[in-house]
N, C-alpha and C positions, 0 to 999 in steps of 0.2 A: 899950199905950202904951210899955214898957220896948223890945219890941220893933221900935218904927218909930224910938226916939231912937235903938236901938245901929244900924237903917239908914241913918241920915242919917249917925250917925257913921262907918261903913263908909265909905258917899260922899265924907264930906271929906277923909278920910284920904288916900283913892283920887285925890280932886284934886288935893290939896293934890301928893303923894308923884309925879304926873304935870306938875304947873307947877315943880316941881322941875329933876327932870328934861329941861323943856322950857328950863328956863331954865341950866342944865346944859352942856347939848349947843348949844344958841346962841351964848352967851359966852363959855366955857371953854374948848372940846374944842379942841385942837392944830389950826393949819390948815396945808396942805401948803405948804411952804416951795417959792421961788421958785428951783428949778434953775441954771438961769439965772445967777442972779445970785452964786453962789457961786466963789470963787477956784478957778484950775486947780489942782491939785495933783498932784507930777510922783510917779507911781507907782499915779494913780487917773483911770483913761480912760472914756470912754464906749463900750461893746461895738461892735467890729465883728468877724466872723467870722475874718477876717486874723489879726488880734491873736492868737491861740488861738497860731500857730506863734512865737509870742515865746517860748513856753514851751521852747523848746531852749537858750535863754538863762536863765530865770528865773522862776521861780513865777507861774504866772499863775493867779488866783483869780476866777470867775465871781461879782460879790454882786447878786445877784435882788431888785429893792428897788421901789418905787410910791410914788409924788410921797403919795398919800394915806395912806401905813403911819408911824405915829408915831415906828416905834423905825427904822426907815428911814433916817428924816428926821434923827435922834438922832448917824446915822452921820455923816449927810451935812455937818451940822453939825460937828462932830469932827474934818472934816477938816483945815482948818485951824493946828490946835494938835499935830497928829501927822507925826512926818517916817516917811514910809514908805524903808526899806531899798531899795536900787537892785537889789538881786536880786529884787525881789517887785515884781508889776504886777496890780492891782485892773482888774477893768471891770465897769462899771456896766450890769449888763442888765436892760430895764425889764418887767418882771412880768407887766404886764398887755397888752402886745406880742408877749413870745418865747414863744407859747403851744410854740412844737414844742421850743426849747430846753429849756424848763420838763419836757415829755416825757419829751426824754432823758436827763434827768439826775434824774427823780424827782423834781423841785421841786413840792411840797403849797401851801409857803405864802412867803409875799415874807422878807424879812432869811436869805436862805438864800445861806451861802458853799460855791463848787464850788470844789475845786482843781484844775486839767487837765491834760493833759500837752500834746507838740503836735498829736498826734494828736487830740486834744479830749474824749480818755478820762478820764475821772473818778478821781482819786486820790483824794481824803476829799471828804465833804459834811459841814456841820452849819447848826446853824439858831440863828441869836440871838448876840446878842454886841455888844461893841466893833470897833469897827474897833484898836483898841489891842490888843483881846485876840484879835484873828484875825492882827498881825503878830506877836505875841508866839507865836502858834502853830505859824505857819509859818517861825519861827527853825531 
């Protein structure tokens, strides 16, 4: 008898700890924010291959990011409230598109900053951050 009530209690625990969960991920879980609709910001572009030879001019930084990554979105949001330096040019390369970019440069995972030269050679990589604490880097 002890041991069908501690299996039933196993079971509800198990439910319970999964409508949780389900209810969790439903209502809660960050949803990808509307690209689009976000203001231009001058010193943060949308990647085209061109752009790489700006860097004879000025820092040009690769950020690898996906409409669906939270701490992405974190960035993208941000942008707004951050004046980026006019020596320093962001483009936004989409993650889950530049699969060969992503190749050459060793990108694993999305929120990953490349620094290039114009060549398109790789000066520092890191992964994670602010957008605040990636111009404060490349000062």
């Amino acid at each position: 008898m002890v041991k069908k009530k501690q299996k039933i209690l196993a079971l509800v625990i198990i439910l319970l700890a999964l409508g949780v969960s389900f209810v969790y991920a439903f209502f809660f879980q960050e949803k990808p924010i509307a690209r689009e609709s976000l203001p231009e910001v001058k010193g943060f572009e949308k990647f085209a291959p061109s752009k790489i030879t700006f860097a004879d001019q000025k820092k040009v930084v690769l950020f690898f990011n996906a409409t669906w990554c939270v701490t992405c979105n974190e960035v993208m949001l941000e942008l707004p409230t951050i004046e980026i330096p006019e020596n320093i040019l962001f483009l936004s390369v989409d993650f889950d598109t530049e699969a060969e970019l992503r190749k050459k440069y060793g990108v694993a995972l999305q929120h990953t900053f490349v620094e290039v030269n114009s060549r398109g050679e790789m000066i520092q990589k890191w992964a994670g951050g602010s957008l605040k604490e990636a111009v404060e880097k490349l000062k």
